[in-house]
C-alpha positions in Angstrom: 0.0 0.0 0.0 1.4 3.3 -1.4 1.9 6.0 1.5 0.6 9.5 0.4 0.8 12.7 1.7 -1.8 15.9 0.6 -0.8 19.5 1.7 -3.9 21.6 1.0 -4.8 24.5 3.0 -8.5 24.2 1.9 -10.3 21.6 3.8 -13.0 20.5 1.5 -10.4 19.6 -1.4 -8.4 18.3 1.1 -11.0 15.8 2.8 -12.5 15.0 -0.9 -8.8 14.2 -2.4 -7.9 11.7 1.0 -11.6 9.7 0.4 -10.5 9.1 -3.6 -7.6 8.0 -2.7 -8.2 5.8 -0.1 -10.7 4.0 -2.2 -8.1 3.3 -4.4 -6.2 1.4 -1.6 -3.6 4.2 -0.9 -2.7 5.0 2.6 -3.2 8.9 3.1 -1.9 11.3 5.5 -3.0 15.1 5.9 -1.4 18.3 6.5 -2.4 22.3 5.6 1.0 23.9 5.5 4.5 23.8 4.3 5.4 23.7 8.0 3.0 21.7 9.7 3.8 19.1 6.3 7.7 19.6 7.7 7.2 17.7 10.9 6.5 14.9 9.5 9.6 12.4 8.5 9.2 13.3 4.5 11.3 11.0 2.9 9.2 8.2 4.3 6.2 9.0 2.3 5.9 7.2 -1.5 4.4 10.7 -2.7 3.9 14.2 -2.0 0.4 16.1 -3.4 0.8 19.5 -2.6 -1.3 22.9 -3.5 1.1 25.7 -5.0 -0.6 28.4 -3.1 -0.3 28.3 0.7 -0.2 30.0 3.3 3.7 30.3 4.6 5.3 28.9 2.1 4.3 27.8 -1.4 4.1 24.1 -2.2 7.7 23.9 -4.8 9.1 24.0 -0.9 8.8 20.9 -0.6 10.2 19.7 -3.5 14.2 20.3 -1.8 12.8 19.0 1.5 11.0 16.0 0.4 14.3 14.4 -1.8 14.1 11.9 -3.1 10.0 11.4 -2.8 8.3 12.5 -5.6 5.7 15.5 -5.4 3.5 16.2 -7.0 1.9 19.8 -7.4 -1.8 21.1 -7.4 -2.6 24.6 -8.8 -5.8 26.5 -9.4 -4.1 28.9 -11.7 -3.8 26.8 -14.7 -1.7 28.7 -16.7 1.7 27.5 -17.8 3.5 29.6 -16.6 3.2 28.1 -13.0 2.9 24.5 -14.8 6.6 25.2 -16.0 8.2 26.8 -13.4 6.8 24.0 -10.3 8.9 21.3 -13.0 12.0 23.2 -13.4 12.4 23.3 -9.6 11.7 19.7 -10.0 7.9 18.6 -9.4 7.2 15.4 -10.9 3.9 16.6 -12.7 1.0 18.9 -12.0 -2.5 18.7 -12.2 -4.6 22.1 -12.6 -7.8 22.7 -10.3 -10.6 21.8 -10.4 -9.0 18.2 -11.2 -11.2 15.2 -13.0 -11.0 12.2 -10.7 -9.5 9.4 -13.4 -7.2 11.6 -14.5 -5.8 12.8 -11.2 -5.8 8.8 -10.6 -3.7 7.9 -13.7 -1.3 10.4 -13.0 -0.6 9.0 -9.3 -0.6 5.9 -10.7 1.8 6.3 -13.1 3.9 7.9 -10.7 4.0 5.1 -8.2 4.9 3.0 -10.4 7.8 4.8 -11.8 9.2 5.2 -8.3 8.5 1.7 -7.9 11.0 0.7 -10.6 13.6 3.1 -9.6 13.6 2.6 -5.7 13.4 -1.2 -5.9 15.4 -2.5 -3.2 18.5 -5.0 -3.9 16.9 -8.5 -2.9 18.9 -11.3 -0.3 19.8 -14.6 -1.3 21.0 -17.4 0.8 23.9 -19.5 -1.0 24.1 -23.3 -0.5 25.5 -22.9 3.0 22.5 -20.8 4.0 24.2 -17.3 4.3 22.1 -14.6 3.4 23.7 -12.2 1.3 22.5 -8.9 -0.7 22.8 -8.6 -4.2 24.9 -5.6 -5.1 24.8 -3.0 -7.6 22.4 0.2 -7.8 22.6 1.4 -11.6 19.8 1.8 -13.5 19.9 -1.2 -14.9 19.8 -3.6 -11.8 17.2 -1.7 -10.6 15.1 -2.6 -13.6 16.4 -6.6 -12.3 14.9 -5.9 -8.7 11.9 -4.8 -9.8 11.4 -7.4 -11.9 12.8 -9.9 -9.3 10.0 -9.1 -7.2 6.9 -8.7 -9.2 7.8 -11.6 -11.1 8.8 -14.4 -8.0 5.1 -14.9 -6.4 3.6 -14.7 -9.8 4.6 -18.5 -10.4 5.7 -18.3 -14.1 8.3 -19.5 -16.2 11.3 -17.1 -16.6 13.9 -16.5 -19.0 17.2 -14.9 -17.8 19.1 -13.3 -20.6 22.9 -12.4 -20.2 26.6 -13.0 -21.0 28.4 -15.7 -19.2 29.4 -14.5 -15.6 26.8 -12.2 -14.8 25.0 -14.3 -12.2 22.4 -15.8 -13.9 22.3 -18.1 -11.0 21.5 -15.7 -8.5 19.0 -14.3 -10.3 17.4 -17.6 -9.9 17.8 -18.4 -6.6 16.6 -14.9 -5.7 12.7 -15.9 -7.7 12.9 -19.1 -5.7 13.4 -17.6 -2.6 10.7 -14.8 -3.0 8.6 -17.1 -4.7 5.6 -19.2 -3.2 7.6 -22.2 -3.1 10.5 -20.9 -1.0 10.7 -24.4 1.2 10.7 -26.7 -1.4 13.7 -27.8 -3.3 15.8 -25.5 -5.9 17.1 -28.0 -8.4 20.0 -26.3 -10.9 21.0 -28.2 -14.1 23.6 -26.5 -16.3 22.4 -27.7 -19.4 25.8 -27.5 -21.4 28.0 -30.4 -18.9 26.2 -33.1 -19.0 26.8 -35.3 -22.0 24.2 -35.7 -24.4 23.5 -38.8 -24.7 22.7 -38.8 -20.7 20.9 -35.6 -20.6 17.3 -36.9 -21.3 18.4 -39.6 -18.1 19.6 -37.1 -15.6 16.7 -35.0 -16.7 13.4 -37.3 -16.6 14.7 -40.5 -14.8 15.1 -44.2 -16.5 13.4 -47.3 -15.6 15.8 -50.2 -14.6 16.8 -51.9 -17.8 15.6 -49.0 -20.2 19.3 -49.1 -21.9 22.9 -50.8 -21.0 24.0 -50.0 -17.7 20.3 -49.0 -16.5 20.8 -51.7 -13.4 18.3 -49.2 -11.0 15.0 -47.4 -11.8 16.4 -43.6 -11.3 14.5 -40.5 -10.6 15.2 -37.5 -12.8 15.5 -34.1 -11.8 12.4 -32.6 -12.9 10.8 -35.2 -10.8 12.8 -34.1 -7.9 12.3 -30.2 -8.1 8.1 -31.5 -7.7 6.6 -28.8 -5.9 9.8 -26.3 -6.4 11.8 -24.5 -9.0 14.3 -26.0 -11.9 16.6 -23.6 -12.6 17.9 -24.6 -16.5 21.4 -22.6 -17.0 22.3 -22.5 -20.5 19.4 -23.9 -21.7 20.5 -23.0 -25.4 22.5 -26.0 -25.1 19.6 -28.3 -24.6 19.3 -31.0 -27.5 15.8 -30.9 -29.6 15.3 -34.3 -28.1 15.1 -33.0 -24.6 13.5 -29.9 -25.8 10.7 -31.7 -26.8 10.0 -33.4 -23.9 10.7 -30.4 -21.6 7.7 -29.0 -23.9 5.5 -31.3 -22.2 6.4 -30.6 -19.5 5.6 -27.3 -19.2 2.3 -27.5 -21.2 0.8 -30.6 -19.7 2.8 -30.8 -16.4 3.7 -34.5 -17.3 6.7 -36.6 -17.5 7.5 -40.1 -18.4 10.7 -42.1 -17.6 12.7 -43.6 -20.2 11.6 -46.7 -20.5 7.9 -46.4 -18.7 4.7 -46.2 -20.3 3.3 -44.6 -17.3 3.0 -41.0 -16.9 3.9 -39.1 -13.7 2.5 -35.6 -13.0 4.8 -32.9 -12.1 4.3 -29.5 -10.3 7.3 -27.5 -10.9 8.1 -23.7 -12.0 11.0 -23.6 -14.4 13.8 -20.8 -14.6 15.8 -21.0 -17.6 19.1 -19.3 -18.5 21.3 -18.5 -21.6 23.4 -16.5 -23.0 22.7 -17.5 -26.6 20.1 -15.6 -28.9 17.4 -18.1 -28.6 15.5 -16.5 -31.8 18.4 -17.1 -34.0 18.9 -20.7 -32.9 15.1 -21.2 -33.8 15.5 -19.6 -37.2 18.6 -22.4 -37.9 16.8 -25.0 -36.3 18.7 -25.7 -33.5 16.2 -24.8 -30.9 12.2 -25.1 -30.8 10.4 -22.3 -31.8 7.6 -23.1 -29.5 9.2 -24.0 -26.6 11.0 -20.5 -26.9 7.7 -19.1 -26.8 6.6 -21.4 -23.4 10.0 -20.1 -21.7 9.9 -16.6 -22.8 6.5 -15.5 -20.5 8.6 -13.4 -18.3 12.1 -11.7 -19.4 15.1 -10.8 -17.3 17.9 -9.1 -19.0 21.3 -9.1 -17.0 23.5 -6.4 -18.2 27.2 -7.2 -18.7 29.7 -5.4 -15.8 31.0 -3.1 -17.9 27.8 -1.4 -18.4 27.6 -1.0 -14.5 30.2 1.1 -14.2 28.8 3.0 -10.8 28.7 -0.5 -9.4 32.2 -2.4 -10.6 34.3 -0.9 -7.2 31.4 -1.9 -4.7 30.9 -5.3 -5.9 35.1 -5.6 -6.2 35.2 -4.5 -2.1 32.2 -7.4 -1.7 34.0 -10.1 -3.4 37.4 -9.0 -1.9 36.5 -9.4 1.4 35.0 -12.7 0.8 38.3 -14.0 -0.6 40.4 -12.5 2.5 38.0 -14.6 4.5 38.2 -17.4 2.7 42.6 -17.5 2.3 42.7 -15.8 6.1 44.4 -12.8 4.7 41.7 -10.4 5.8 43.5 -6.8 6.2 44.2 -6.7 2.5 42.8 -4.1 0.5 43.1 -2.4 -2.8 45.7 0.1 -4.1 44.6 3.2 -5.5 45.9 2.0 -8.6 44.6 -1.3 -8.5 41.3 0.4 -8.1 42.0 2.5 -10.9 42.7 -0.6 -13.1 39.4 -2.4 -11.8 37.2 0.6 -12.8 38.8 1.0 -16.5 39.0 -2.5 -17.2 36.3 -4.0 -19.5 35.5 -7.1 -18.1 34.7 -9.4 -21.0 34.2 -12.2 -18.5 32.1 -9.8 -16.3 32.1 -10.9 -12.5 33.4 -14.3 -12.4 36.3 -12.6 -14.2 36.3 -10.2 -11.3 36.2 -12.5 -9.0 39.0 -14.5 -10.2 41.3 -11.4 -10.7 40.6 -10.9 -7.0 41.7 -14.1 -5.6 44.7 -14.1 -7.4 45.6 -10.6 -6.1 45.1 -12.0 -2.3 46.8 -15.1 -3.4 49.8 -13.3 -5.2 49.8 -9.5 -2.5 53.4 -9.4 -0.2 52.4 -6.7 2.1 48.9 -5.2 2.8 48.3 -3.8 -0.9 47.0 -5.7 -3.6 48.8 -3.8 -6.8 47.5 -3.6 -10.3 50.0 -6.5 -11.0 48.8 -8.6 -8.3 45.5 -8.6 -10.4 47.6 -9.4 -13.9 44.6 -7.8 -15.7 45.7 -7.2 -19.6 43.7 -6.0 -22.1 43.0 -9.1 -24.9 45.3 -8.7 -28.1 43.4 -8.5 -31.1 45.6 -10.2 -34.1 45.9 -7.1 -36.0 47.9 -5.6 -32.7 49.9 -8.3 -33.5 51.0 -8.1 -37.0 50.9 -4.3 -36.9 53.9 -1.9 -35.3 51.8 -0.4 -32.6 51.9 3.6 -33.1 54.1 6.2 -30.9 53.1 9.8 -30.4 55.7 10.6 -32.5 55.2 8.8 -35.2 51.6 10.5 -35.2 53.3 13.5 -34.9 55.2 13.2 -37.5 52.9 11.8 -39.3 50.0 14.8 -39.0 52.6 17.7 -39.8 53.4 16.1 -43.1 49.8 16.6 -43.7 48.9 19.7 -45.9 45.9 20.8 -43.8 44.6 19.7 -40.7 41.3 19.5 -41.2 41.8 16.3 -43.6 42.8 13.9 -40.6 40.4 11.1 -40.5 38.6 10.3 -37.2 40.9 7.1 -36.5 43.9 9.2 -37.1 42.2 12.0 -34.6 41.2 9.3 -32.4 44.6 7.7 -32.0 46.5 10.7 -31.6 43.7 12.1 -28.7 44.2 8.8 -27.0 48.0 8.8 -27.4 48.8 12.1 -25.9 45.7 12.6 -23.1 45.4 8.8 -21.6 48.4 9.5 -19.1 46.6 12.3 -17.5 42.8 10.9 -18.0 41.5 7.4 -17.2 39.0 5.4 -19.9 36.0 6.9 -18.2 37.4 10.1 -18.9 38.8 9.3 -22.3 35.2 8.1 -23.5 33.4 11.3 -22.0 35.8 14.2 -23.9 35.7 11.6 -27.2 31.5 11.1 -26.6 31.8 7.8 -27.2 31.0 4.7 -24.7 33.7 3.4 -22.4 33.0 -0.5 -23.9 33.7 1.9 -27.5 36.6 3.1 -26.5 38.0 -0.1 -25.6 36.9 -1.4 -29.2 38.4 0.8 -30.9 41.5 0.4 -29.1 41.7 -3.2 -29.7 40.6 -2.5 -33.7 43.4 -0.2 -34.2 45.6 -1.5 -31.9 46.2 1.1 -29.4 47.8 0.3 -26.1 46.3 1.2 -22.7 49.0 2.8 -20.5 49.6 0.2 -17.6 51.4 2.0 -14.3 55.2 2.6 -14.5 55.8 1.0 -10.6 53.3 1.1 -7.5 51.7 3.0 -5.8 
């Protein structure tokens, strides 16, 4: 239930405004001044409605006071002139008096559920040994995964996680089992792409005893065994058709039948698959089912890639360091400044498994109580045209743009090697990619396409 606050001076509009809005299952608080409005904790409200006239103070005060909650501002002088100024000082909309009901309605609704998305709160998850941990990150983008984390774990249906290898596809999961209405049953998770073949229909839907050679037992399968729970599917992509077809009845009749029975067995399971393949293109070739993409695909999460998180890359590096001192007993290590430096400008094509493996082998490899960008041995991948080709020097660009007749006919590879060459010992990449106006993951492309060296550290820090 949404908590709302109305500061109106007027009673009538006020008391009229707190009954619609309670019929519409909000929780509503009153209060007739910018002042009396300020004793209240502010930030604790989901949204502020607020007249622009009143007496004290106008309304837009509240807009600095309540940070971050949203307010929203009323105004019988419907010109737009007051519209305009009540947004640049940063109201989230306005509605001119005397309001229509639906409209007023859609336009807190609308709100709320913007809010919703961007104040989602990072969900726990308890690993196999039963620690509880937070996820972390706070971008834009894994807020868009928390909200859909937990709209979409008590809805019961079958989820597709989308994202490169590393990401924590895994966690995802386990965080829609554990918010999900089958929390206490088991969480069975199969990665599709290590177990052979020829044994994955076994391991998947169980054999009766003599069903093939070396069958000597009748042997549940793990769909059987996540009855009543969740099967998480990692890299489903990997998933032979022959197993895709009988995975498709599971999930449209809820049945499964042994190798080797004729009797069907009903299951009650919610399935969470993972890839990081383009499922669409492996139906167009045929090596996936088009329908069963369609059964899988009712809900969508989409993880994005580390290097796209750059406001979360250090936090989740302190997270995973600490866990690794803990674990090799080497717990009052911590990062270099340069080290940290490295971590943030680093592209991370394995995203945070390659993180996490960087940072073991810094606590594994650190002599004193620094872990040093060497520590980590993080080098950027060589592309085989760095190879074959010289690699430039500033003064070979140099020489190179004076013999040039005019300036103006550099090309942009030229102008982007010799910006990079002579500014990327006084900026890092983030820096780099802002004055160029290009992406950080660009900038690291086009390094490795034209064979441009990142500056590494002369000694440490």
């Amino acid at each position: 239930m949404s908590r709302i606050l109305i500061v109106e001076d007027e009673a009538i509009i006020r008391s009229a405004l707190h009954r619609l809005l309670e019929r519409h299952d909000h929780h509503v608080e009153e209060s007739d001044s910018v002042e009396q409005a300020q004793q209240r904790d502010l930030q604790a409200y989901d949204l502020i409605i607020s007249d622009l006239r009143l007496p004290g103070a106008p309304g837009t005060e509240l807009i600095a006071l309540a940070s971050p909650c949203p307010v929203l501002i009323m105004t019988s002088y419907a010109s737009m002139r007051s519209a305009v100024e009540s947004l640049k000082q940063g109201a989230v909309d306005y509605v001119a008096k005397p309001f229509d009901h639906d409209e007023l309605l859609e336009t807190v609704a609308r709100i709320l559920h913007r809010q919703s998305s961007q104040r989602s709160s990072p969900p726990a998850v308890a690993d196999e040994a039963g620690q509880r941990r937070t996820m972390i990150g706070n971008c834009p983008a894994m807020q868009t995964v928390y909200t859909r984390i937990r709209k979409t774990a008590p809805a019961d249906v079958t989820v597709l996680i989308l994202g490169e290898s590393g990401t924590g596809k895994e966690l995802v999961a386990r965080a829609l089992h554990q918010q999900s209405r089958r929390a206490n049953a088991p969480l069975i998770c199969v990665n599709c792409a290590a177990i052979p073949e020829t044994l994955i229909e076994s391991e998947l839907f169980g054999h009766e005893k003599g069903a093939f050679t070396g069958a000597s037992a009748a042997r549940t399968g793990l769909v059987e065994a996540a009855h009543g729970g969740t099967l998480f599917l990692d890299e489903i992509g990997e998933l032979p058709l022959d197993a895709q077809a009988r995975l498709l009845r599971v999930l449209q009749e809820g049945e499964i039948r042994r190798i080797g029975s004729v009797e069907t067995r009903h299951v009650d399971v919610r399935l969470v698959a993972a890839t990081h393949r383009d499922l669409r293109a492996l139906s167009r070739s045929g090596d996936f089912r088009l329908d069963l993409f369609y059964r899988l695909n009712v809900m969508q999460i989409d993880l994005p890639p580390l290097r796209e998180r750059e406001d979360d890359i250090l936090e989740i590096a302190d997270a995973l360091l600490a866990k690794t001192c803990k674990r090799h007993a080497r717990e009052e290590l911590r990062l270099s400044r340069a080290a940290r430096r490295d971590i943030a400008d680093y592209p991370w094509p394995g995203n945070v498994r390659e993180l996490e493996n960087a940072l073991e082998r810094g606590v594994i490899l650190a002599e004193g109580q620094l872990i040093h960008p060497d520590d980590l041995g993080l080098a950027m991948p060589v592309t085989p045209r760095s190879l074959a080709d010289p690699l430039p020097t500033a003064a070979n660009l140099a020489e190179h743009d004076v013999a040039r007749s005019d300036a103006d006919d550099l090309s942009l590879e030229n102008y982007f090697q010799h910006f990079v060459l002579e500014h990327q010992d006084q900026m890092n990449e983030t820096e780099l990619a802002n004055k160029l106006g290009i992406s950080r993951k660009c900038l690291w492309e086009r390094r490795q396409r034209l064979g441009i060296p990142r500056k590494r550290p002369a000694r440490r820090q």
